[in-house]
py3Dmol code that shows the C-alpha trace and the ligand (Angstrom):
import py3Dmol

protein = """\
ATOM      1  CA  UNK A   1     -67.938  39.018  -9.405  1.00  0.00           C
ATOM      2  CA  UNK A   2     -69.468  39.847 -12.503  1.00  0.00           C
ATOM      3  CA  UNK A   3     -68.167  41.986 -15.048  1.00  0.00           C
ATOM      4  CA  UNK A   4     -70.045  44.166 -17.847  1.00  0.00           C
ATOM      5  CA  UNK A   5     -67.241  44.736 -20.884  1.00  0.00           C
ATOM      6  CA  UNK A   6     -68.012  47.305 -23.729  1.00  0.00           C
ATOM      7  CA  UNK A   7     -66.976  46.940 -26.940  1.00  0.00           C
ATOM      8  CA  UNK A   8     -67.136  48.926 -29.732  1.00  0.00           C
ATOM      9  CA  UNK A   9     -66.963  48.447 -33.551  1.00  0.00           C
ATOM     10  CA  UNK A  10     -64.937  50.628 -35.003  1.00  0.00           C
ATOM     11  CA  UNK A  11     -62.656  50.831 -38.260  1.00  0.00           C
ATOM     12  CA  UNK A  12     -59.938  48.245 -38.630  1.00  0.00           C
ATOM     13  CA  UNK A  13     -56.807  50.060 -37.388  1.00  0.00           C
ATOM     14  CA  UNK A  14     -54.834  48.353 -39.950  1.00  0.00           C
ATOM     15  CA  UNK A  15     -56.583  50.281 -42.412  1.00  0.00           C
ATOM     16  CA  UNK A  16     -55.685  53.838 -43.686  1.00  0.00           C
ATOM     17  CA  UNK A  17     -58.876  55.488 -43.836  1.00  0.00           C
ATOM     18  CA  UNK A  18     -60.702  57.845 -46.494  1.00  0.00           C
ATOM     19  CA  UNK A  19     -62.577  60.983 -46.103  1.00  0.00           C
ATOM     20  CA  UNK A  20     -65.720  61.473 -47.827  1.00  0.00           C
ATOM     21  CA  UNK A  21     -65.352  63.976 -50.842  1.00  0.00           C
ATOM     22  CA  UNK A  22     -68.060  66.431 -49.057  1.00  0.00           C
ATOM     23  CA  UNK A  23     -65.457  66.348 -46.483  1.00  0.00           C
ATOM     24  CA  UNK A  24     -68.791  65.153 -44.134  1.00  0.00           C
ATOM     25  CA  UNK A  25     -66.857  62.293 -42.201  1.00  0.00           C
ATOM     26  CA  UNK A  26     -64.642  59.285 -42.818  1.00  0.00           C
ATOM     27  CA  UNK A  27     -65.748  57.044 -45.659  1.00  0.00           C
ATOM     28  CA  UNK A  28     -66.768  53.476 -43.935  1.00  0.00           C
ATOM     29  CA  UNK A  29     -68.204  52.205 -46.498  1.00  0.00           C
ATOM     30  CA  UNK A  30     -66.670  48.372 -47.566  1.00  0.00           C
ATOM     31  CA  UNK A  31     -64.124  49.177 -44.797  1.00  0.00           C
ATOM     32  CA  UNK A  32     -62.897  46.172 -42.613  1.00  0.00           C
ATOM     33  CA  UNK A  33     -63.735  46.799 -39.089  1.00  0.00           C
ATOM     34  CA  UNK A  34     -63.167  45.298 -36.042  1.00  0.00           C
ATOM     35  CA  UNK A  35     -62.900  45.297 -32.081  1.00  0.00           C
ATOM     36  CA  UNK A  36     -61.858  48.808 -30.874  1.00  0.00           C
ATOM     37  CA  UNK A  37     -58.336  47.351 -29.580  1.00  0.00           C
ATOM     38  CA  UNK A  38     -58.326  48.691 -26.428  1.00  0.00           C
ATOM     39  CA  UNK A  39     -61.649  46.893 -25.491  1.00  0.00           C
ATOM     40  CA  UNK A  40     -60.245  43.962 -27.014  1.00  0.00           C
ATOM     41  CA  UNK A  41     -57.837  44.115 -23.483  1.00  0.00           C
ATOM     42  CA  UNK A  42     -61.098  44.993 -21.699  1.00  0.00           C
ATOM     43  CA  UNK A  43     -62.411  41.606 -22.593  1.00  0.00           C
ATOM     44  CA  UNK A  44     -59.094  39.827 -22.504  1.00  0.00           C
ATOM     45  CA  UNK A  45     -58.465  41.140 -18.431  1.00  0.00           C
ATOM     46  CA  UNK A  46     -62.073  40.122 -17.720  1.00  0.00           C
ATOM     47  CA  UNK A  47     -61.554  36.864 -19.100  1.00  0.00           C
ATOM     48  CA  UNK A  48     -58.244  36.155 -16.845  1.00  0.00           C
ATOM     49  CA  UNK A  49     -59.932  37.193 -13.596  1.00  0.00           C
ATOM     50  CA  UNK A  50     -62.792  34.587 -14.393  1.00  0.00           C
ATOM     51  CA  UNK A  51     -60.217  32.003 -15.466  1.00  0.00           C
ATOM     52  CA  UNK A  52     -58.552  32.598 -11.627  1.00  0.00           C
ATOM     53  CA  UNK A  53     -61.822  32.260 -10.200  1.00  0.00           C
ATOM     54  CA  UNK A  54     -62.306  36.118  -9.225  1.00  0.00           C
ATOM     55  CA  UNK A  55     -65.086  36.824 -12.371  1.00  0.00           C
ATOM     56  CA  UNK A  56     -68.115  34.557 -12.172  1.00  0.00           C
ATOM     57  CA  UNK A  57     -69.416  35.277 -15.235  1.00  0.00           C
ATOM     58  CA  UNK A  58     -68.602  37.800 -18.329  1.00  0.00           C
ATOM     59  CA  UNK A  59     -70.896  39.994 -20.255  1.00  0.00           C
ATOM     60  CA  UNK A  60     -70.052  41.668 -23.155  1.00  0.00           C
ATOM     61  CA  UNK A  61     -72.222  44.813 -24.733  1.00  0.00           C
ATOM     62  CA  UNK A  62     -72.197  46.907 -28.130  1.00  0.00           C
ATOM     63  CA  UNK A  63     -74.160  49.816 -28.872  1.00  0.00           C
ATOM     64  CA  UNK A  64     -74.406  50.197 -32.501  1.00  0.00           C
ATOM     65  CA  UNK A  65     -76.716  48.309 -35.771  1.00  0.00           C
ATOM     66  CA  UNK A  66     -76.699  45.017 -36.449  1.00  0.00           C
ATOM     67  CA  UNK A  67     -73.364  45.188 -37.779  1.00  0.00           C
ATOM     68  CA  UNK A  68     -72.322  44.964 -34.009  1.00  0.00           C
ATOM     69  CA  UNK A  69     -73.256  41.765 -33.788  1.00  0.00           C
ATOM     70  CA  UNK A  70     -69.435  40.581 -35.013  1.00  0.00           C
ATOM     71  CA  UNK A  71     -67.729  42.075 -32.977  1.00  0.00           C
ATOM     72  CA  UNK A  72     -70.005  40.636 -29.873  1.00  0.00           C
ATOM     73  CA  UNK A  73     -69.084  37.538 -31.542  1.00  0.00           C
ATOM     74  CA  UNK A  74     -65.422  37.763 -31.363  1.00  0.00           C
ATOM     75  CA  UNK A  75     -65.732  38.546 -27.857  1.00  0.00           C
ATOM     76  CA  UNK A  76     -67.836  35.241 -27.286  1.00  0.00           C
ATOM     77  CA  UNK A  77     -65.041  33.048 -28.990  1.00  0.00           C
ATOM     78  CA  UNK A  78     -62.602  34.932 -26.829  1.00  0.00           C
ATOM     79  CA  UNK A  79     -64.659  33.485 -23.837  1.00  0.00           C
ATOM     80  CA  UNK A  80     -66.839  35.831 -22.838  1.00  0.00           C
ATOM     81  CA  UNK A  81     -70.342  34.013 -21.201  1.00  0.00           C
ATOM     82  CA  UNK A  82     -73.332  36.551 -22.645  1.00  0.00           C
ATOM     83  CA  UNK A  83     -73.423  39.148 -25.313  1.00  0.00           C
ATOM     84  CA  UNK A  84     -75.999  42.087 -25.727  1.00  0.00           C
ATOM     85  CA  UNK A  85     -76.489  44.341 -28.304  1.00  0.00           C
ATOM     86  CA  UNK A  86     -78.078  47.702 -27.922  1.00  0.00           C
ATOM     87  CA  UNK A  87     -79.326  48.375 -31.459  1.00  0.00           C
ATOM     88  CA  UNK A  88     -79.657  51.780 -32.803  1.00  0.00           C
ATOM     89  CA  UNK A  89     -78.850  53.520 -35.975  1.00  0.00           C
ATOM     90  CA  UNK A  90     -78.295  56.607 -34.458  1.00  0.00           C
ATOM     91  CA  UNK A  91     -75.091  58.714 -34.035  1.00  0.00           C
ATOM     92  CA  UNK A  92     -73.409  57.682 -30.849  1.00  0.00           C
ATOM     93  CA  UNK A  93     -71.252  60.321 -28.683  1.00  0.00           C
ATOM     94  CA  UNK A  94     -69.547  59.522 -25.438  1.00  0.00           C
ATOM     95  CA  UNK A  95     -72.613  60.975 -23.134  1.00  0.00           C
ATOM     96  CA  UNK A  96     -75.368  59.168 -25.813  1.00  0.00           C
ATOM     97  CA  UNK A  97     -73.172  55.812 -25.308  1.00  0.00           C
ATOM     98  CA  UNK A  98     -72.686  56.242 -21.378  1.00  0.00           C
ATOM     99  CA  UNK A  99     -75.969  56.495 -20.835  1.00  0.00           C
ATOM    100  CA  UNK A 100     -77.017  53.334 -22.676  1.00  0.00           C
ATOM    101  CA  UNK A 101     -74.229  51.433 -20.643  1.00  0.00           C
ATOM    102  CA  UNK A 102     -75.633  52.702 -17.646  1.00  0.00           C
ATOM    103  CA  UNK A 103     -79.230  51.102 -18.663  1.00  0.00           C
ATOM    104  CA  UNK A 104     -77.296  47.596 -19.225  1.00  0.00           C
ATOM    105  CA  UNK A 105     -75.489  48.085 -15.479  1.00  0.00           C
ATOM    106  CA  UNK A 106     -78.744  49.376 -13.517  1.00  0.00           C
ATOM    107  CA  UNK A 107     -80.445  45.875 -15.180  1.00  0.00           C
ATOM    108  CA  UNK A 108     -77.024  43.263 -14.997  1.00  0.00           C
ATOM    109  CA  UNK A 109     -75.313  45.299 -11.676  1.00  0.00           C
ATOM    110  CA  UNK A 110     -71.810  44.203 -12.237  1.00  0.00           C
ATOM    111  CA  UNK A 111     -69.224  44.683  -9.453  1.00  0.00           C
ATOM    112  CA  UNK A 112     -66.714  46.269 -12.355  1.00  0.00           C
ATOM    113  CA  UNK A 113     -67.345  47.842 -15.649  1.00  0.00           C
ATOM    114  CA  UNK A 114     -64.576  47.526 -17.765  1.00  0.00           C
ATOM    115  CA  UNK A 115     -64.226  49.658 -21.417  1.00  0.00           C
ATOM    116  CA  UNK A 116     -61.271  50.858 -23.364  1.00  0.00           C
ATOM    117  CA  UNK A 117     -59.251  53.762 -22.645  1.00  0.00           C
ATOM    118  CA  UNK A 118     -60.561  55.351 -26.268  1.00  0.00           C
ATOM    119  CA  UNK A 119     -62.132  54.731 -29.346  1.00  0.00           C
ATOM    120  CA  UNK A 120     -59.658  54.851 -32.172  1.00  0.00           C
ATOM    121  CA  UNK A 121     -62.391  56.345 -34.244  1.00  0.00           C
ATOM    122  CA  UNK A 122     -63.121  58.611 -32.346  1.00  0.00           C
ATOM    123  CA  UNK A 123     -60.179  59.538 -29.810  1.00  0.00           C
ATOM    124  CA  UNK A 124     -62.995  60.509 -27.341  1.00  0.00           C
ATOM    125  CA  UNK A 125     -61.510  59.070 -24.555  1.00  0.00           C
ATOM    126  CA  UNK A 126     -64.569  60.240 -22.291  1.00  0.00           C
ATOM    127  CA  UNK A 127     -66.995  57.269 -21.943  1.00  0.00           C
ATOM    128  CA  UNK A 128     -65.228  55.608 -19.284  1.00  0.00           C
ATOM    129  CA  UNK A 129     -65.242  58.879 -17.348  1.00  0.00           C
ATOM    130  CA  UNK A 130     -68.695  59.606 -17.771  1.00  0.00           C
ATOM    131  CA  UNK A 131     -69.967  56.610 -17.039  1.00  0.00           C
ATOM    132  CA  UNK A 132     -68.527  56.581 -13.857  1.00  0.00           C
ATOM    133  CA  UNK A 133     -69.620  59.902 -12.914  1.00  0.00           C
ATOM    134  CA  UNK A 134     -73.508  58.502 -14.003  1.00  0.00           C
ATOM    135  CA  UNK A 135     -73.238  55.782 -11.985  1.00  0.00           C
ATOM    136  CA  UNK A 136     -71.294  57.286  -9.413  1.00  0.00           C
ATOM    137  CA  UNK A 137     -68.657  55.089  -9.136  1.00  0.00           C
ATOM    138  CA  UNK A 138     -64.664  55.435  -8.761  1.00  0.00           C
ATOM    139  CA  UNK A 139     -62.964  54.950 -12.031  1.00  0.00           C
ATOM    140  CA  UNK A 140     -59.252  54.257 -12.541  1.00  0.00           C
ATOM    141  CA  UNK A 141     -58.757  55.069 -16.441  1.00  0.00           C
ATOM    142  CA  UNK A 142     -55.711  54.380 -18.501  1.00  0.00           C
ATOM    143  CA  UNK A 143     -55.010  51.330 -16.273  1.00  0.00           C
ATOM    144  CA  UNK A 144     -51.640  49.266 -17.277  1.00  0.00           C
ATOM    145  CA  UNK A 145     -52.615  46.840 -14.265  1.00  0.00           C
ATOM    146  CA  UNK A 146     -55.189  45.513 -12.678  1.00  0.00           C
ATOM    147  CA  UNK A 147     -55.717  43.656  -8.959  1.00  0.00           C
ATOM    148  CA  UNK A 148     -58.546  42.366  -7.189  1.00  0.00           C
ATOM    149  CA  UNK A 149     -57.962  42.207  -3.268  1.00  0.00           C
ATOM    150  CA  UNK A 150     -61.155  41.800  -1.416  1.00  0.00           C
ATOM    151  CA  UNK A 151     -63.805  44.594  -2.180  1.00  0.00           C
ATOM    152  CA  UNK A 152     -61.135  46.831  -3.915  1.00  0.00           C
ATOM    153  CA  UNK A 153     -59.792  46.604  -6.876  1.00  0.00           C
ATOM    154  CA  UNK A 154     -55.542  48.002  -6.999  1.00  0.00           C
ATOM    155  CA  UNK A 155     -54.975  49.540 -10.203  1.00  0.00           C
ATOM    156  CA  UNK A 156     -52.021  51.146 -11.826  1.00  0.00           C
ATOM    157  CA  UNK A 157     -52.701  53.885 -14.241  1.00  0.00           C
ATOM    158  CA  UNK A 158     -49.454  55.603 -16.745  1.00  0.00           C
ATOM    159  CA  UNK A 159     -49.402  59.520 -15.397  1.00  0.00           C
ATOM    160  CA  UNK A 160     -47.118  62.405 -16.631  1.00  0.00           C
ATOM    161  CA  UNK A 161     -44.593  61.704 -14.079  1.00  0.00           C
ATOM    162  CA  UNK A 162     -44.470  57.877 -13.753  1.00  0.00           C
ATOM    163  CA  UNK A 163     -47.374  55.575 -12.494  1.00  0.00           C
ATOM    164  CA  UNK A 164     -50.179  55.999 -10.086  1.00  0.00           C
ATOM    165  CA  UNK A 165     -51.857  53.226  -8.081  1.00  0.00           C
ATOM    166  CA  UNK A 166     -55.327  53.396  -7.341  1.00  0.00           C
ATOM    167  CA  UNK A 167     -57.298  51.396  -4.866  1.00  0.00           C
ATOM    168  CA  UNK A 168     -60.781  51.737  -6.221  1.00  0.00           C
ATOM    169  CA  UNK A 169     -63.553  50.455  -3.755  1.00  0.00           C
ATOM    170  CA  UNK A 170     -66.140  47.758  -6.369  1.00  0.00           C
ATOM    171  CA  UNK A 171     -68.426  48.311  -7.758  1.00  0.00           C
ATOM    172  CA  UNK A 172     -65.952  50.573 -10.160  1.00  0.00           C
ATOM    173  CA  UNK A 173     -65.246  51.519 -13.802  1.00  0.00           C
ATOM    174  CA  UNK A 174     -62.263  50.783 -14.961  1.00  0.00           C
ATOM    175  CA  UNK A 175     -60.328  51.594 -18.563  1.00  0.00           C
ATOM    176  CA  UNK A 176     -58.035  49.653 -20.331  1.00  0.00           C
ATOM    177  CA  UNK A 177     -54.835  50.750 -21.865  1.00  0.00           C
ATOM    178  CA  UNK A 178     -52.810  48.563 -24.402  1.00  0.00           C
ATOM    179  CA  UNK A 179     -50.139  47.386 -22.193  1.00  0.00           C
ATOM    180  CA  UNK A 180     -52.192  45.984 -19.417  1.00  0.00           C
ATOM    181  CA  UNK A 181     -52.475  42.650 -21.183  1.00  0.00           C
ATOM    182  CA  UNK A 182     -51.598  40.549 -24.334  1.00  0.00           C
ATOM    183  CA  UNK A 183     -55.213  39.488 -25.935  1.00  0.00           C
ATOM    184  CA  UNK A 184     -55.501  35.907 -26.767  1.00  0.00           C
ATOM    185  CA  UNK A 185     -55.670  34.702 -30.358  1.00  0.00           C
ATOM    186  CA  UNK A 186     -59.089  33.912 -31.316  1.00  0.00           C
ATOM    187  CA  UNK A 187     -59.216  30.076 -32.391  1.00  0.00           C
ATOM    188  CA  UNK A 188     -61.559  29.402 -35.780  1.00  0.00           C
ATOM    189  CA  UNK A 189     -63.671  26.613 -33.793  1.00  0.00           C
ATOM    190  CA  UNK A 190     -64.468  29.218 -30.947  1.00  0.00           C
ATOM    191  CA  UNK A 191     -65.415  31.497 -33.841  1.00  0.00           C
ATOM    192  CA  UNK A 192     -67.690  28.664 -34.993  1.00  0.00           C
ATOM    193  CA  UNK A 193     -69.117  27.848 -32.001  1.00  0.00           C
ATOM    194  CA  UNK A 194     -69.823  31.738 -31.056  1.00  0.00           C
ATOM    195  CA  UNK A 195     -72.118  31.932 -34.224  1.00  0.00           C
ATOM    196  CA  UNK A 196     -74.345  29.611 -32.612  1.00  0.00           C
ATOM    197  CA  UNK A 197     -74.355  31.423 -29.277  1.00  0.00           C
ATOM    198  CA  UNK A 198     -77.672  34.067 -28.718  1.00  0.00           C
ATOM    199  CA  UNK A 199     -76.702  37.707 -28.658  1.00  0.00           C
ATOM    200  CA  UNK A 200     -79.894  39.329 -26.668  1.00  0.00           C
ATOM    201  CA  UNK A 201     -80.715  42.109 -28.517  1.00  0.00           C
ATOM    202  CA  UNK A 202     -82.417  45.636 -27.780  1.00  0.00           C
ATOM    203  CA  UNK A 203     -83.959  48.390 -29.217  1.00  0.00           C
ATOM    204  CA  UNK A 204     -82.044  51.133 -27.633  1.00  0.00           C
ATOM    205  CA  UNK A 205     -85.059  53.524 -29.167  1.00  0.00           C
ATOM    206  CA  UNK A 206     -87.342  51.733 -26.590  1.00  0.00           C
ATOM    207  CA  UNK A 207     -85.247  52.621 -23.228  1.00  0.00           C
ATOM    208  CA  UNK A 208     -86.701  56.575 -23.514  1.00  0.00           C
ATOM    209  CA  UNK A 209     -83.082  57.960 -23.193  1.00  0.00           C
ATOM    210  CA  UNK A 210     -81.810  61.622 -25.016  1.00  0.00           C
ATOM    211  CA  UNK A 211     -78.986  60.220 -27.028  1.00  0.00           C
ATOM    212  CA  UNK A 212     -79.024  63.234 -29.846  1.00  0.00           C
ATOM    213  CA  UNK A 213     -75.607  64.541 -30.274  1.00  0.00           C
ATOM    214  CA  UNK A 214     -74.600  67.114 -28.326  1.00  0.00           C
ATOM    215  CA  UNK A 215     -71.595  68.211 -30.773  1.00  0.00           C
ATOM    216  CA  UNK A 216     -71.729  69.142 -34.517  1.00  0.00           C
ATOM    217  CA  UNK A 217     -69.201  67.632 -36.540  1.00  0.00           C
ATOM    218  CA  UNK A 218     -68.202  70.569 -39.202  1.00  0.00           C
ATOM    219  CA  UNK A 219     -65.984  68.750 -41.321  1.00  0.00           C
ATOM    220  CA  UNK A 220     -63.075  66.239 -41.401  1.00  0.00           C
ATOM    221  CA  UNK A 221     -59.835  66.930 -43.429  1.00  0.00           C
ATOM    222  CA  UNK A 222     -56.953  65.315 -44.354  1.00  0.00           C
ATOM    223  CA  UNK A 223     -53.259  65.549 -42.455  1.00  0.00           C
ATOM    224  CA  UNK A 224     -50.757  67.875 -44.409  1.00  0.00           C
ATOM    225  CA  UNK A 225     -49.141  65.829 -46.772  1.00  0.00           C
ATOM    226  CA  UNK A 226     -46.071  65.302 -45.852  1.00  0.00           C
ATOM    227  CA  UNK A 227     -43.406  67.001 -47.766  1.00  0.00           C
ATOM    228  CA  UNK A 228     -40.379  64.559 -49.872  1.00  0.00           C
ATOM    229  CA  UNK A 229     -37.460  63.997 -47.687  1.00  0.00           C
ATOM    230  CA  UNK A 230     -33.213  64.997 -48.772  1.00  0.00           C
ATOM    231  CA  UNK A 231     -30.380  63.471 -48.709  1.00  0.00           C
ATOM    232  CA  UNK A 232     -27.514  64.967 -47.931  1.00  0.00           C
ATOM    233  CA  UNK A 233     -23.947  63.614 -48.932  1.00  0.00           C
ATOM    234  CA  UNK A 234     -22.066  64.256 -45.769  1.00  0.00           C
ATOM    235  CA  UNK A 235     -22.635  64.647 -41.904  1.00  0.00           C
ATOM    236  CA  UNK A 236     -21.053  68.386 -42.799  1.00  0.00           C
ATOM    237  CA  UNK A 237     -23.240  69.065 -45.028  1.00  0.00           C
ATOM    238  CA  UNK A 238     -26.352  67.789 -42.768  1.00  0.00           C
ATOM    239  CA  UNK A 239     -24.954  69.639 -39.651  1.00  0.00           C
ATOM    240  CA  UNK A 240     -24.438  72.928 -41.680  1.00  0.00           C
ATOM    241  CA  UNK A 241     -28.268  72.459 -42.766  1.00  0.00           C
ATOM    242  CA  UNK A 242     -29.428  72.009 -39.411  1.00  0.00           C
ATOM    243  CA  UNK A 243     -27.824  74.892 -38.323  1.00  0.00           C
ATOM    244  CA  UNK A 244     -29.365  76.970 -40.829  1.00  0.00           C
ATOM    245  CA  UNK A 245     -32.858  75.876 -39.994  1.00  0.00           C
ATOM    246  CA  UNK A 246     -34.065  78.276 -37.171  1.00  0.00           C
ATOM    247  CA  UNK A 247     -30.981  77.743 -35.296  1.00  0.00           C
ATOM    248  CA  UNK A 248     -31.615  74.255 -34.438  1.00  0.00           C
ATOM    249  CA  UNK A 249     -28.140  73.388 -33.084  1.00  0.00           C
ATOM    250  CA  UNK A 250     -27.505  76.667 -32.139  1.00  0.00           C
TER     251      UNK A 250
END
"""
ligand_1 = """\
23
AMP
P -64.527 56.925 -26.413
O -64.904 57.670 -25.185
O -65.472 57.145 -27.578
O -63.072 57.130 -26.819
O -64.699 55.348 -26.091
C -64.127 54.774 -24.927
C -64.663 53.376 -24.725
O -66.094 53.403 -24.586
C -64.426 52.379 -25.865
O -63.108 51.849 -25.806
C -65.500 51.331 -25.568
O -65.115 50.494 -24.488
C -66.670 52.205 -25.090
N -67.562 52.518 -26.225
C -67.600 53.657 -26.972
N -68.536 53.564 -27.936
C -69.125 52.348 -27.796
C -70.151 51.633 -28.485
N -70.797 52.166 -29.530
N -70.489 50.395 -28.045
C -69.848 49.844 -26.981
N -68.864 50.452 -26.301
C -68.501 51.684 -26.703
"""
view = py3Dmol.view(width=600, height=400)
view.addModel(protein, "pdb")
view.setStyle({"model": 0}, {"cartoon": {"style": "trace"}})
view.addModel(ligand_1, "xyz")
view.setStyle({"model": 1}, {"stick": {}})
view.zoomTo()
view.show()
């Protein structure tokens, strides 16, 4: 089985971000950034199904400049076998990205595509999705678990009411959520080592596909700030204010 991971570089999500005084996006500039962490999982679930001899070989894919190239090489010291880097300076939506994944599958034809649930940049949480419906193939999204029996892949997805188990016939697209696995610690030698390994790299201009935005993006503002809390000097005193805000224990 072979397995096409995407990976995304996105801001550091231990990092509070900044808006851009024009209020025209987030301010990136001499920001840490990383692996989007759901794709991290992605990666780390594709690595344990080659380690039990289901995967036969891992490839892992960024769309983005040549910045990219770090975080394909955190996903070849995690293990993964081949990285490649679709290399564009453009602005990247869902559709724009789906349809450069789709170029990488029609060429590589994995048996299972696996991305994150969502970008954290972003919050899209529609590549997966679309992707699926491009290639038309069944997608289990949100998945907390992950099977391969046969030709089907069993997965379990969180739902309003509970779970849901999928079987999803290969080849498939599947999206990871945080709690289906625990990814591994990247060792400094692997790091090491994956500097040395070739990331193939192409011009995403050259593969003739519409990625212009289909969305405007009219400006980004801060939250509220939230307002200074009270105390209060008794449980009296904070049950008689909670009862005289909108009748709250009413
Ligand atoms: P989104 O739909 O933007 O929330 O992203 C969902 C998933 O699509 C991410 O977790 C990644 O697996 C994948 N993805 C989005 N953008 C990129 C990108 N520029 N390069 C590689 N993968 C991406």
């Amino acid at each position: 089985m072979k397995i096409l991971v995407a990976i995304k570089r996105v801001v550091d999500y231990n990092i509070q971000v900044r808006i851009k005084p024009d209020g025209s996006n987030v301010d990136i500039d001499n920001v840490k950034m990383g692996v989007n962490p759901f794709d991290e999982n992605a990666i780390e679930e594709a690595l344990r199904l080659k380690e039990k001899g289901i995967a036969t070989e891992v490839i892992a894919v960024s769309l983005g400049t040549s910045a990219n190239q770090d975080v394909l090489r955190h996903a070849l010291a995690m293990g993964a076998d081949r990285a490649i880097l679709l290399e564009t300076d453009a602005e990247l939506q869902p559709l724009a990205v789906a349809k450069l994944v789709k170029s990488v599958a029609d060429r590589e034809q994995p048996d299972l595509i696996l991305l994150g649930k969502q970008a954290i940049d972003d919050d899209a949480g529609q590549t997966g999705q679309m992707l699926a419906a491009l290639m038309d193939y069944p997608q289990g999204t949100f998945t907390s678990e992950l099977q391969v029996e046969g030709k089907e892949i069993i997965v379990t997805r969180e739902v309003d009411g509970g779970t849901e188990t999928l079987a999803l016939t290969l080849p498939c697209v599947v999206t990871a959520d945080l709690r289906l696995n625990d990814p591994r610690f990247v060792k400094l030698p692997n790091l090491m080592m994956a500097r040395k390994k070739p990331i193939e790299t192409i011009n995403a201009a050259e593969l003739g596909i519409d990625v212009n935005p289909r969305l405007n993006l009219l400006q980004v503002s801060e939250p509220p700030a939230r307002k200074a809390g009270i105390k209060v000097d008794s449980v009296e005193e904070l049950v008689d204010k909670l009862r005289s805000h909108e009748g709250l224990l009413a």
